[in-house]
C-alpha positions in Angstrom: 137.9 -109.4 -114.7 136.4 -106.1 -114.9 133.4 -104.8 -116.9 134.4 -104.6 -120.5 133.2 -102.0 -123.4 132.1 -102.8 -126.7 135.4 -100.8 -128.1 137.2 -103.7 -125.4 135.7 -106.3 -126.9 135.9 -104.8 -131.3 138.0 -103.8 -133.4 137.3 -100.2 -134.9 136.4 -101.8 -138.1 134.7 -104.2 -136.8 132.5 -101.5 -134.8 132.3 -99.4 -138.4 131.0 -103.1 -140.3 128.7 -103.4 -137.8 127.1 -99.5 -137.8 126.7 -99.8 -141.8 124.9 -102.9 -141.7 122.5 -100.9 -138.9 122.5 -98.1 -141.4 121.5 -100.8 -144.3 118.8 -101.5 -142.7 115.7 -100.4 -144.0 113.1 -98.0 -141.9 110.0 -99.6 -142.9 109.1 -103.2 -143.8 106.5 -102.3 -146.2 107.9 -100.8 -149.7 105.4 -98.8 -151.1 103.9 -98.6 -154.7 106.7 -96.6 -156.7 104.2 -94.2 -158.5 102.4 -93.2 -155.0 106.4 -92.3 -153.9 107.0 -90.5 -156.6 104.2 -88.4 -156.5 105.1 -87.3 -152.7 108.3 -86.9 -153.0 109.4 -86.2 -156.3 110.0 -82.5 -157.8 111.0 -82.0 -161.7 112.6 -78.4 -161.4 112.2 -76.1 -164.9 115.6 -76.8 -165.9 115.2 -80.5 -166.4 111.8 -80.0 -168.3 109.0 -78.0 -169.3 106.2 -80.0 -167.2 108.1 -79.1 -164.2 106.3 -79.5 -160.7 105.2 -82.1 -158.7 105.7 -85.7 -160.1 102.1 -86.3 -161.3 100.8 -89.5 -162.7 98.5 -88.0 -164.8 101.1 -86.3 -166.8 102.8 -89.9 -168.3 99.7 -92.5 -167.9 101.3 -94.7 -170.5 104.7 -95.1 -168.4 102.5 -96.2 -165.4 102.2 -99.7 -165.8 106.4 -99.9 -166.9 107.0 -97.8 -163.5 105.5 -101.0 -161.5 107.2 -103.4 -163.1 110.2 -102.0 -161.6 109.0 -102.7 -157.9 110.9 -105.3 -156.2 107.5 -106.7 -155.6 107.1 -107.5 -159.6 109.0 -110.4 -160.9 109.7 -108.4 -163.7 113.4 -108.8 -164.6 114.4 -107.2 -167.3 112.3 -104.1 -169.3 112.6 -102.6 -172.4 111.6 -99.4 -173.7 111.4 -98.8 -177.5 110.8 -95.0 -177.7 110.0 -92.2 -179.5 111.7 -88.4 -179.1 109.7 -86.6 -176.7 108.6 -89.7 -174.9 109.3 -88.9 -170.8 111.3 -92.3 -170.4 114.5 -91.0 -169.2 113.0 -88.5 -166.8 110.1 -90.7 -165.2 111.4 -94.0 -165.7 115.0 -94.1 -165.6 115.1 -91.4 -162.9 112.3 -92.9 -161.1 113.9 -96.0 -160.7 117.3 -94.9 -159.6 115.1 -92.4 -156.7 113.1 -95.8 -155.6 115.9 -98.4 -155.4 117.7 -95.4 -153.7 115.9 -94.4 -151.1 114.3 -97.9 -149.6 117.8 -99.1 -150.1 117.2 -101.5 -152.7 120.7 -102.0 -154.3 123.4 -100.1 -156.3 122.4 -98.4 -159.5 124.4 -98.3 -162.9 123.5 -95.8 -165.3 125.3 -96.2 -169.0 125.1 -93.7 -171.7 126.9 -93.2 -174.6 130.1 -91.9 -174.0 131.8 -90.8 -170.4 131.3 -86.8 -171.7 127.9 -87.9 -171.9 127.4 -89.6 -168.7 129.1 -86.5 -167.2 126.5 -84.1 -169.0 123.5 -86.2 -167.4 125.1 -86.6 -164.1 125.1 -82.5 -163.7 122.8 -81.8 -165.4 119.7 -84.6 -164.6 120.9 -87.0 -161.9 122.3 -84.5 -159.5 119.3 -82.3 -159.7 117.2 -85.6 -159.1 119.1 -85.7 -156.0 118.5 -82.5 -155.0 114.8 -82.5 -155.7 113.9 -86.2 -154.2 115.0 -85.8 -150.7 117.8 -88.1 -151.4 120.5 -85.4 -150.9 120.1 -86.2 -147.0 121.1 -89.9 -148.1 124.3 -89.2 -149.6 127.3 -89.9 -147.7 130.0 -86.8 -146.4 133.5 -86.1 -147.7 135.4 -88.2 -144.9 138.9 -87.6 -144.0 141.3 -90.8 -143.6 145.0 -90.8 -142.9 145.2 -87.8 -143.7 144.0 -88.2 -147.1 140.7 -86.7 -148.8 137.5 -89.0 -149.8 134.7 -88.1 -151.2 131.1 -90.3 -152.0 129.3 -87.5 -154.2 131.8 -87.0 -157.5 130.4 -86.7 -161.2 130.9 -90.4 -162.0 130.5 -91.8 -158.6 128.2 -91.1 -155.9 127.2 -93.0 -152.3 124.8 -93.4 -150.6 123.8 -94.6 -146.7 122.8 -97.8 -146.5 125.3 -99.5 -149.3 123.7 -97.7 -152.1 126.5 -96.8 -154.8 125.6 -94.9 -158.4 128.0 -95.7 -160.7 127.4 -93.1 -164.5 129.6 -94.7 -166.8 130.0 -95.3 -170.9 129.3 -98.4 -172.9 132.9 -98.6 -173.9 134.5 -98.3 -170.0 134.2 -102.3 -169.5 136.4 -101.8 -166.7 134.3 -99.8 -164.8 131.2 -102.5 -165.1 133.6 -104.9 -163.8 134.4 -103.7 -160.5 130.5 -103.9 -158.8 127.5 -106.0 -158.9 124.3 -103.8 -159.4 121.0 -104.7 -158.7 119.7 -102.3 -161.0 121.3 -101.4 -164.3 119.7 -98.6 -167.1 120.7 -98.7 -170.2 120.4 -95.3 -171.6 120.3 -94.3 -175.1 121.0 -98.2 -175.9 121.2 -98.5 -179.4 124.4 -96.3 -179.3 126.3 -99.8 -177.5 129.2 -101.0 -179.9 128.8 -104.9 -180.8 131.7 -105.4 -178.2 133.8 -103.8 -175.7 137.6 -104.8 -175.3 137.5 -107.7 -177.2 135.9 -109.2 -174.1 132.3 -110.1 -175.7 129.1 -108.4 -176.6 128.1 -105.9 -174.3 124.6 -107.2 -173.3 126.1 -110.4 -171.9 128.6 -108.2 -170.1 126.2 -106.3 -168.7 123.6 -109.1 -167.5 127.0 -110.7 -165.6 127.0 -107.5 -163.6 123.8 -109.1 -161.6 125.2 -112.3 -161.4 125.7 -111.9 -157.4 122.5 -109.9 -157.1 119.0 -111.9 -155.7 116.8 -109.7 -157.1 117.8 -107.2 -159.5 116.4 -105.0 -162.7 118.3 -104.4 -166.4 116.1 -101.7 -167.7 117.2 -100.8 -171.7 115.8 -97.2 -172.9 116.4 -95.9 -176.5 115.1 -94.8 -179.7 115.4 -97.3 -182.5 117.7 -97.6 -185.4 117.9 -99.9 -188.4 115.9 -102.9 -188.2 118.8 -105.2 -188.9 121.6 -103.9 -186.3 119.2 -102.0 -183.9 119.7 -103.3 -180.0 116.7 -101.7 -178.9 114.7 -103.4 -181.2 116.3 -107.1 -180.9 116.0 -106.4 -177.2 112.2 -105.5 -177.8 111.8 -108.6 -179.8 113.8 -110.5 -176.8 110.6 -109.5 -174.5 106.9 -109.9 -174.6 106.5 -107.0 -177.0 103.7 -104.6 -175.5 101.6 -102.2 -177.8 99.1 -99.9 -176.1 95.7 -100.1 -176.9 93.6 -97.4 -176.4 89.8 -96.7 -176.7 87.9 -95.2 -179.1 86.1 -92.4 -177.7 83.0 -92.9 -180.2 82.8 -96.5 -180.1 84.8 -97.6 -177.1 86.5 -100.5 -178.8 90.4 -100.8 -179.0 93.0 -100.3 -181.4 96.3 -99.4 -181.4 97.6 -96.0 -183.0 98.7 -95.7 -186.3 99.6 -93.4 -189.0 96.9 -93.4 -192.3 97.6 -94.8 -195.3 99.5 -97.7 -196.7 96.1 -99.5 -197.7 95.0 -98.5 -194.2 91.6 -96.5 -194.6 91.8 -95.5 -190.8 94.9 -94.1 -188.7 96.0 -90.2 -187.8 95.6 -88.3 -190.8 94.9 -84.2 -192.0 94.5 -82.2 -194.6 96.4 -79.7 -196.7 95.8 -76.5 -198.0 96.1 -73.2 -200.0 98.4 -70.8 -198.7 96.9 -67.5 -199.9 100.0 -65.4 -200.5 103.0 -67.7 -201.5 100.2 -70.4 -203.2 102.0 -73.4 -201.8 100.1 -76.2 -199.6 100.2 -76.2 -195.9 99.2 -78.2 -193.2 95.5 -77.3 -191.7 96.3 -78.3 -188.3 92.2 -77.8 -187.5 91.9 -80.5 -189.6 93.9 -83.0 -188.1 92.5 -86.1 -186.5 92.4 -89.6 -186.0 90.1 -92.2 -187.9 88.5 -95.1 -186.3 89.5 -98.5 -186.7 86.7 -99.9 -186.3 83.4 -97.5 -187.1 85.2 -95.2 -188.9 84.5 -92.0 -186.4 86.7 -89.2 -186.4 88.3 -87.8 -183.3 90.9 -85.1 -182.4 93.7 -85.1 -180.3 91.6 -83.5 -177.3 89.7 -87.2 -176.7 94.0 -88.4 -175.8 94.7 -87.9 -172.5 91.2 -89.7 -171.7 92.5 -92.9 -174.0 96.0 -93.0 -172.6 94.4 -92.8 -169.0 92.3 -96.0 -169.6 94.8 -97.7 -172.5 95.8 -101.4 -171.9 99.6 -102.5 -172.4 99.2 -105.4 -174.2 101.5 -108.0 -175.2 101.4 -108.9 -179.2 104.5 -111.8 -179.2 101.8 -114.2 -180.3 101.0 -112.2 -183.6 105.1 -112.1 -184.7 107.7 -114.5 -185.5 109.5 -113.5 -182.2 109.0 -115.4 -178.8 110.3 -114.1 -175.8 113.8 -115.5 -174.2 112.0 -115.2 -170.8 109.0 -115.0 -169.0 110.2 -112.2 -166.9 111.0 -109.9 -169.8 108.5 -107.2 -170.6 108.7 -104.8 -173.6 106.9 -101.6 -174.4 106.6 -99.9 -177.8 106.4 -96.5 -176.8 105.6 -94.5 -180.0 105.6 -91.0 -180.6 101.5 -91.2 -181.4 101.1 -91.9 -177.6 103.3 -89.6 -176.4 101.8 -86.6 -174.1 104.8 -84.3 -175.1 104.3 -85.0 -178.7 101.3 -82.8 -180.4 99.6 -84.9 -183.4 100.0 -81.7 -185.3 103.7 -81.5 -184.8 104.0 -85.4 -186.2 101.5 -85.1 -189.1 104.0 -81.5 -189.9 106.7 -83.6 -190.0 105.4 -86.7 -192.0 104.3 -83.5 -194.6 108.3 -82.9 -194.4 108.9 -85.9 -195.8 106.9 -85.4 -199.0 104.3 -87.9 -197.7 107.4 -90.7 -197.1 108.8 -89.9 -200.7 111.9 -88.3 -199.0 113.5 -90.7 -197.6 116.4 -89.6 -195.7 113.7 -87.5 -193.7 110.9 -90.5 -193.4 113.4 -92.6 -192.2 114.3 -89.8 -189.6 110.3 -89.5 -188.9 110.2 -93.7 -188.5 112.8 -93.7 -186.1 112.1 -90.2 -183.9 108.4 -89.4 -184.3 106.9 -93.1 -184.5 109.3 -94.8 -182.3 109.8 -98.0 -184.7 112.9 -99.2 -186.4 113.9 -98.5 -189.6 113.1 -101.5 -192.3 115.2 -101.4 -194.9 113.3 -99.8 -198.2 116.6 -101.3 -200.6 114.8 -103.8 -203.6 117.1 -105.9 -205.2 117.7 -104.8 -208.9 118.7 -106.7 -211.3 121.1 -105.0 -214.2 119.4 -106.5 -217.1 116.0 -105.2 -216.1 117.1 -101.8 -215.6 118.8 -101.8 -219.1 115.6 -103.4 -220.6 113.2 -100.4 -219.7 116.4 -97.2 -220.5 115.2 -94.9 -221.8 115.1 -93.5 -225.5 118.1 -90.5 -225.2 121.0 -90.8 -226.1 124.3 -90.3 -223.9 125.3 -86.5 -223.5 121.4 -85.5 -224.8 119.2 -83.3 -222.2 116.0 -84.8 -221.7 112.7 -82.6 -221.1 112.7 -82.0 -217.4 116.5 -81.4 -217.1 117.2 -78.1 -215.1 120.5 -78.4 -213.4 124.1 -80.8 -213.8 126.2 -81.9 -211.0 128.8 -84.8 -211.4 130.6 -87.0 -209.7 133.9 -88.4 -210.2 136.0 -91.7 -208.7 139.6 -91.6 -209.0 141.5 -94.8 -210.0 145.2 -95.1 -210.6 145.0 -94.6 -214.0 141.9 -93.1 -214.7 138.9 -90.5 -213.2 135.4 -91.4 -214.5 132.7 -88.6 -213.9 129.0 -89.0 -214.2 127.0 -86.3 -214.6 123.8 -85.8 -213.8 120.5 -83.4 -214.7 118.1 -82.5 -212.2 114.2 -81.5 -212.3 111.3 -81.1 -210.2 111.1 -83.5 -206.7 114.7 -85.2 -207.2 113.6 -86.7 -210.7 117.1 -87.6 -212.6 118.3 -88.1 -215.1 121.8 -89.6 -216.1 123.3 -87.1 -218.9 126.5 -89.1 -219.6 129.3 -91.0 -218.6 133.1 -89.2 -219.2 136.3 -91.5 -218.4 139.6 -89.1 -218.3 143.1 -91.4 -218.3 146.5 -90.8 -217.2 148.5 -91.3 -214.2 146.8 -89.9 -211.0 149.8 -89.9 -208.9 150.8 -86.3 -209.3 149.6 -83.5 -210.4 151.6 -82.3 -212.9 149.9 -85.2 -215.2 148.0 -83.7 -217.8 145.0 -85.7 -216.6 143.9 -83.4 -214.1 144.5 -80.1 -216.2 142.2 -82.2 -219.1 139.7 -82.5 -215.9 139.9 -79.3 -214.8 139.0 -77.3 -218.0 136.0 -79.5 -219.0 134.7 -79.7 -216.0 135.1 -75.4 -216.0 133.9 -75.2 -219.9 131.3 -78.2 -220.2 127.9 -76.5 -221.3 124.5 -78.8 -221.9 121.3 -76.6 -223.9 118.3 -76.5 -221.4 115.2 -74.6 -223.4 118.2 -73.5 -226.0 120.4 -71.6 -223.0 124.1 -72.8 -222.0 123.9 -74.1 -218.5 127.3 -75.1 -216.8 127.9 -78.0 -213.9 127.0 -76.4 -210.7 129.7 -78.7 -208.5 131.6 -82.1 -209.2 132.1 -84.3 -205.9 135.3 -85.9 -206.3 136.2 -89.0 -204.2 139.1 -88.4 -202.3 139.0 -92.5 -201.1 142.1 -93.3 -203.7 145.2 -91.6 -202.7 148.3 -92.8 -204.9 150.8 -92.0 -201.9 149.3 -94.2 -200.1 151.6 -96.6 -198.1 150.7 -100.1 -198.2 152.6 -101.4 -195.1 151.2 -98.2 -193.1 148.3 -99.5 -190.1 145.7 -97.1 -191.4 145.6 -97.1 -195.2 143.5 -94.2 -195.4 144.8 -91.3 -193.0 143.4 -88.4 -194.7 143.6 -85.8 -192.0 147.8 -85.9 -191.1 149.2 -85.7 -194.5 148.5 -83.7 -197.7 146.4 -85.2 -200.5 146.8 -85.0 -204.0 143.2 -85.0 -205.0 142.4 -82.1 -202.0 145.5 -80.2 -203.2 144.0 -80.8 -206.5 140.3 -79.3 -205.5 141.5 -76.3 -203.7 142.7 -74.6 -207.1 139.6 -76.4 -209.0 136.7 -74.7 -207.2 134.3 -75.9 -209.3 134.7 -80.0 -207.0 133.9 -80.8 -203.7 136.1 -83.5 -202.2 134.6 -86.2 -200.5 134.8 -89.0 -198.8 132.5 -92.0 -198.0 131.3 -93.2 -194.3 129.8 -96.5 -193.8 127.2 -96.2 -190.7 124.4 -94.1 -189.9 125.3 -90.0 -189.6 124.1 -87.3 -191.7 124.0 -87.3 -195.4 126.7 -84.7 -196.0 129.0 -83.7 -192.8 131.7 -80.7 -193.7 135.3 -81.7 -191.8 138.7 -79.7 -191.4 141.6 -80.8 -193.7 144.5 -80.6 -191.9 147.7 -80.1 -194.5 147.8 -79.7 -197.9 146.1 -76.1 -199.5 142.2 -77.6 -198.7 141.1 -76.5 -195.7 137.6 -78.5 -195.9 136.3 -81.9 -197.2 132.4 -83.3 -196.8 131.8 -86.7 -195.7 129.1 -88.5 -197.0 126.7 -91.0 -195.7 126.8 -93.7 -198.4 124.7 -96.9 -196.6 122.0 -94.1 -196.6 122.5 -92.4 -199.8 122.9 -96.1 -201.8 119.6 -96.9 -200.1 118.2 -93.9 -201.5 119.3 -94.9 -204.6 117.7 -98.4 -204.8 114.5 -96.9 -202.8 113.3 -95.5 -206.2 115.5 -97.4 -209.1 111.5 -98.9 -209.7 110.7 -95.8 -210.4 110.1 -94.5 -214.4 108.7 -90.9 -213.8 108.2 -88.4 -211.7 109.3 -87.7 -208.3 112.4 -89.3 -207.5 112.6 -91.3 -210.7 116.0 -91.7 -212.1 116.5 -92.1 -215.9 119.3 -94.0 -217.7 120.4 -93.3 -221.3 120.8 -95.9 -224.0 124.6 -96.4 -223.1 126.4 -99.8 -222.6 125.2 -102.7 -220.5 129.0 -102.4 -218.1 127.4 -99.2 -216.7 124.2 -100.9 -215.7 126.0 -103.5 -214.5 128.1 -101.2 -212.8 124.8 -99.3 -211.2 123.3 -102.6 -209.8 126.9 -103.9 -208.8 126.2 -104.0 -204.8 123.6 -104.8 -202.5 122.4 -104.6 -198.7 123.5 -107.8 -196.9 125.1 -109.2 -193.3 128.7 -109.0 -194.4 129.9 -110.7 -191.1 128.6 -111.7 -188.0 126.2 -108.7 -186.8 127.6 -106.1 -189.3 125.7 -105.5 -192.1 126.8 -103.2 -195.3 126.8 -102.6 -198.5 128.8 -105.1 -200.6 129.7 -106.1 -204.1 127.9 -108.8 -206.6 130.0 -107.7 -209.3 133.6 -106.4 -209.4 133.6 -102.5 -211.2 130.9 -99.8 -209.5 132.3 -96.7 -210.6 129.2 -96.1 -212.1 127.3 -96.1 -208.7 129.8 -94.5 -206.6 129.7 -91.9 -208.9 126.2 -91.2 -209.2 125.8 -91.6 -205.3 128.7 -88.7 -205.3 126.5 -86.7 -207.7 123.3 -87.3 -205.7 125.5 -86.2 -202.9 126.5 -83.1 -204.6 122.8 -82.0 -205.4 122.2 -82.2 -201.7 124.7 -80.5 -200.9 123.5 -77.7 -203.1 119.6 -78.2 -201.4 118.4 -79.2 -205.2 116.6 -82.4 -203.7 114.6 -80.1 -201.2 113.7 -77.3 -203.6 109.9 -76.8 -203.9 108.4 -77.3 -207.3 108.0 -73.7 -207.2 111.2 -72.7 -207.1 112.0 -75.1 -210.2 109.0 -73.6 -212.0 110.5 -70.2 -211.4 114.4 -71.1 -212.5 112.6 -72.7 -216.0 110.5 -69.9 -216.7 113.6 -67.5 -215.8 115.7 -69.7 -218.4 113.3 -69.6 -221.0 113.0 -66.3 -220.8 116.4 -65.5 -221.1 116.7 -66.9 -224.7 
């Protein structure tokens, strides 16, 4: 028997198993410290980010110490990052990672964003330049060619790598997708965007963690700015860990606190001063004159003393000082709010903290809590109860103006048999006032009732005295929600957008309504959408969770800015008014719901305060309102 060959004595693919477990195997036994790799081998090109250059340590100290916990070395399993906008998470950690695992061959990678056109925005736009810009694009395997057939290991959503490493970029909702690999390193981008579950298959999280199941060693890393307190992922995940807050070191006194905004019975924290501007008169920010109060000897310090502080701050974890414990010992947490961040100038947060009229506004401060702080937002809703609203109404009468009154809008809710409208005056800083409740009835299937003529011309003709001077409603927002033609038997009860709607038909000869419609969820207060059908060619949908939270964020207060006033009308509408509250309506879902049957009242007034944003009355300096009352008085 003659000499034989290896190609005698294997198979082809036996010879090809054999070559990729040779090119699996690693160059070096030693894996060196992440950061030190990084900085010689990682370039951030000028259209992935302003700090472009060389990866440089100095640039991100506070992600240093969440950059080694992602080293094979560190038994570190699972990390979560709470984060503010402008924080350098994604680029330097999330990329980071995905170059390191990557290039000493430490497993596959799963990145998950929000949605696949997402993923496919990132993929061009960050990953692939990561590749090209890390030395990894001499890692990634070629277009082969197989039976005649086309393969290739570098597409959008897919990309391979020698030595077994696969990325996978990929959506939240595309469970079949997580289900076809194990990964030993998963990132969780933009996390809080996750739906409770995908497929009916079970919550996401779990889904995820079974994707390591196979893996010995392996990291789930979750990245994302918080949202509310009670549904936020990033935050329960945050709570799931050992919950690390930075301190840092007070240049003056050298002892350590962790950074916080002023105020709120706090006599130390980042704060500023206002003033004068000399042409318009209205107060500004004096950015010289912001800066941080000590703690601890009460010092003052500018923003010049942070790079020093983050270089030499301590990540520390704070589980023992909270209700929370973590579900493992292997699961670290960072806060990493907006006050630390080096891409976030403590002029630019204390500017827009000013933008929130000092937290009064609070569809802005809860904006500012969740982007610029990096925290989730607590819920401001206080329970109400009907009887003590009624019990401190105020002295006018129903259909009186009140000193203070400037402006009407209205809002209306249609029933089967009825509209009700609620108008509403408005003054300086949001203070309201309710003017008076008007209920119109008649059939509201068609519109050749005489209900919505009787609507149409008093809403056109109404007039309320303001300083002696007519004024008319500026806009009515009517709910579009209650559609007679609905079909009960139909799988989605309200399809606004395919057919033509009575009350849209009705507002495109009534210019004087908007027609909305309420969204449960987070979004933006007012969002304009094409009507398709029908003579309306737009509607506005409203954010209700947030404007109803609004609401009950100042129903305490009696005067002033943001105050709302109630007439001496009948106890129904106050009942009506306090007739839902914030609660868990089902497993993981919370929402608005009822305590008492009719809210007309409340939808109606959220549909007016709706209207006046819609018309920027809530954000009109106190200037301008000065200016329209002198202008009416005048006019007399």
């Amino acid at each position: 028997m003659g000499f034989q060959t290896a190609k005698d004595l294997y198979s082809k693919s036996e010879i090809n198993f054999l070559l990729n477990k040779i090119d699996a195997l690693p160059t070096s036994a030693a894996i060196p410290c992440i950061v030190d790799w990084l900085e010689q081998n990682r370039y951030m090109p000028p259209e992935i980010t302003e700090n472009y250059g060389q990866f440089n340590r100095n640039m991100i100290p506070h992600l240093i110490e969440p950059l080694m916990m992602l080293h094979p070395d560190n038994p570190t399993t699972h990390l979560t990052m709470m984060k503010s906008v402008q924080s350098g998470a994604t680029t330097s950690l999330i990329e980071g990672a995905m170059a390191f695992f990557t290039k000493f061959k430490l497993g596959s990678c799963l990145y998950l964003t929000s949605t696949k056109s997402m993923g496919k925005v990132r993929s061009s736009s960050a990953l692939d330049v990561l590749i090209d810009n890390s030395g990894l694009d001499k890692l990634l395997k070629p277009i082969s060619k197989r039976d005649g057939s086309r393969k290739t290991a570098d597409t959008t959503f897919y990309k391979e790598f020698s030595g077994g490493v696969k990325w996978l970029i990929t959506s939240y909702n595309s469970i079949g997708d997580m289900k076809s690999n194990t990964f030993h390193l998963i990132l969780a981008d933009e996390w809080d965007e996750a739906g409770i579950e995908i497929a009916d298959q079970g919550d996401i999280a779990g889904i995820i963690e079974g994707r390591t199941m196979a893996a010995r060693n392996y990291k789930i890393v979750f990245v994302s700015t918080p949202s509310r307190m009670e549904t936020s992922r990033i935050y329960k995940s945050y709570c799931e860990g050992d919950q690390r807050q930075m301190d840092v070191h007070c240049p003056l006194c050298g002892r350590p606190q962790i950074l916080e905004l002023y105020g709120q019975g706090k006599k130390y924290g980042l704060t500023f001063n206002m003033k004068k501007d000399k042409a318009t008169g209205t107060k500004l920010l004096d950015e010289t004159a912001v800066r941080y109060i000590c703690k601890h000897c009460s010092g003052e310090f500018t923003e010049a003393h942070k790079q020093n502080m983050l270089e030499n701050g301590i990540w520390r974890p704070t589980w023992q000082t909270t209700n929370f414990r973590p579900k493992t010992k292997n699961h670290r947490s960072y806060n990493n709010q907006g006050l630390l961040s080096p891409f976030l100038p403590w002029t630019r947060i204390c500017q827009q903290f000013v933008n929130t009229e000092f937290g009064q506004d609070l569809m802005l401060y809860k904006d500012f809590t969740i982007n610029y702080m990096g925290r989730p937002w607590a819920s401001q809703v206080k329970s109400s109860h009907w009887q003590d609203l009624y019990d401190r109404r105020d002295s006018y009468q129903a259909g009186d103006v009140p000193k203070g009154v400037l402006q009407f809008t209205g809002g209306a809710d249609v029933q089967k048999d009825r509209i009700e409208v609620i108008i509403t005056g408005w003054g300086i800083g949001g203070e309201s006032w309710i003017i008076e409740k008007k209920i119109f009835f008649g059939l509201t299937e068609t519109l050749d009732d005489p209900i919505w003529a009787e609507l149409g011309v008093w809403a056109l003709t109404k007039e309320y005295k303001v300083h002696g001077q007519a004024q008319a409603i500026l806009r009515i927002a009517i709910d579009q929600g209650y559609n007679p033609h609905e079909k009960k038997n139909l799988g989605r009860l309200k399809d606004f957008a395919l057919k033509p709607h009575i009350v849209q038909n009705f507002v495109a000869d009534n210019h004087i309504f908007i027609a909305v419609r309420g969204v449960a969820g987070e979004g933006e207060i007012i969002t304009p959408k094409k009507v398709q059908g029908g003579k309306l060619t737009k509607r506005y949908d409203l954010c209700v969770d947030l404007l109803k939270e609004d609401v009950f964020s100042r129903i305490d207060r009696t005067e002033g800015q943001g105050a709302i006033h109630f007439p001496d009308f009948e106890k129904e509408n106050f009942k009506q008014f306090c007739s839902e509250v914030f609660k868990e309506l089902s497993p993981k879902k919370f929402g608005w719901g009822k305590v008492y049957e009719r809210n007309e009242v409340l939808d109606c007034y959220v549909y007016s305060l709706a209207t006046a944003h819609y018309l920027s009355l809530i954000q009109r300096p106190a200037e301008v309102w000065k200016e329209l009352e002198q202008y009416i008085i005048e006019s007399r």
